[in-house]
N, C-alpha and C positions, 0 to 999 in steps of 0.2 A: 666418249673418251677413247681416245688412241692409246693402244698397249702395246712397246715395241721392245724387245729384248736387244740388249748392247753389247759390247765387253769395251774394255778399255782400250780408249784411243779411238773406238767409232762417234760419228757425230749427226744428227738429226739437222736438218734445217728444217727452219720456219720461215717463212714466204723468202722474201731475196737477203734478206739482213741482219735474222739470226740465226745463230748456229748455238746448238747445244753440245758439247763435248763429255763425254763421260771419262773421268778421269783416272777413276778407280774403285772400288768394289771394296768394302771394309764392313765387315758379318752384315751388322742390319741396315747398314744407311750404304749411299753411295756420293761419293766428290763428282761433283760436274761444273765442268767452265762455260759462262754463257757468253757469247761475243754480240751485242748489239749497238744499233745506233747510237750515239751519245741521248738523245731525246726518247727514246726509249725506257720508262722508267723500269726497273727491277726488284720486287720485294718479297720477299719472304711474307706467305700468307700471314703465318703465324704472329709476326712483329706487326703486320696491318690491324690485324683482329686486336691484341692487346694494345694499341693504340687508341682503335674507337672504342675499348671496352674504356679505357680511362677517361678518354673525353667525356665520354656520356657520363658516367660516374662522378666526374667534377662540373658535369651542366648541370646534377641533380641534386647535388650538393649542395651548390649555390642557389638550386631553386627551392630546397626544403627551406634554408635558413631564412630567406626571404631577403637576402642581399644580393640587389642585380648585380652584373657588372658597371653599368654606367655609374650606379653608387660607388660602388668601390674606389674607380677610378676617380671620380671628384673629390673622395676621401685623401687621394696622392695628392692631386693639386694644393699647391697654397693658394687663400683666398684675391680675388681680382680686389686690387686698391681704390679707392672710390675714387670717382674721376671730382678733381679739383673745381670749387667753384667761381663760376665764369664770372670777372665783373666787365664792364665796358670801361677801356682805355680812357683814361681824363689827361689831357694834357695841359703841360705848365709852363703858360709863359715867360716863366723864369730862368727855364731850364738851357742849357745852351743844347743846340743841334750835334746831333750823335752822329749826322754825316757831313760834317760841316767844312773839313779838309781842311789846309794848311790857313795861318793866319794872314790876313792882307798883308802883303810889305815884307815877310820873312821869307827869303830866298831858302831853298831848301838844297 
């Protein structure tokens, strides 16, 4: 680990595209601005750790009660409708034709 002493307004680079800016001095903590890449992600140790401390906490959770997720989730859905039963088309020759177009002899 790098230990570098600052005062306010000096700035640290890290390789060509960030900068660390020290912004000011306040008793035990210190404000600093960080300038990076947009794709450069930035987080706060602190918030990363109690992040995976929860996750794992609610994967264990869900592993004691013995309810996976994929249960869960088919518990949201409502059930699939049974598909309709197929008969074979009977035709009737009684029936008039459904594409049978204008009458003979009626001018339209």
């Amino acid at each position: 680990m790098l230990v570098l002493t600052r005062k306010p307004g000096e700035q640290i680079m890290i390789g060509d595209g960030i900068v660390i800016t020290v912004l000011e001095g306040r008793g035990d903590g210190v404000r600093i601005g960080i300038e990076a890449p947009r794709g450069v992600p930035i987080q706060r140790r602190e918030v990363i750790e109690a992040i995976a401390a929860a996750n794992l906490a609610a994967a264990q959770a869900g592993a004691d009660d013995g309810s996976g997720t994929e249960d869960a989730l088919r518990g949201l859905l409502a059930p699939a409708p049974a598909p309709a039963p197929s008969t074979p088309a009977q035709s009737d020759p009684a029936a008039p034709a459904s594409d049978a177009g204008p009458a003979a002899g009626v001018n339209g």
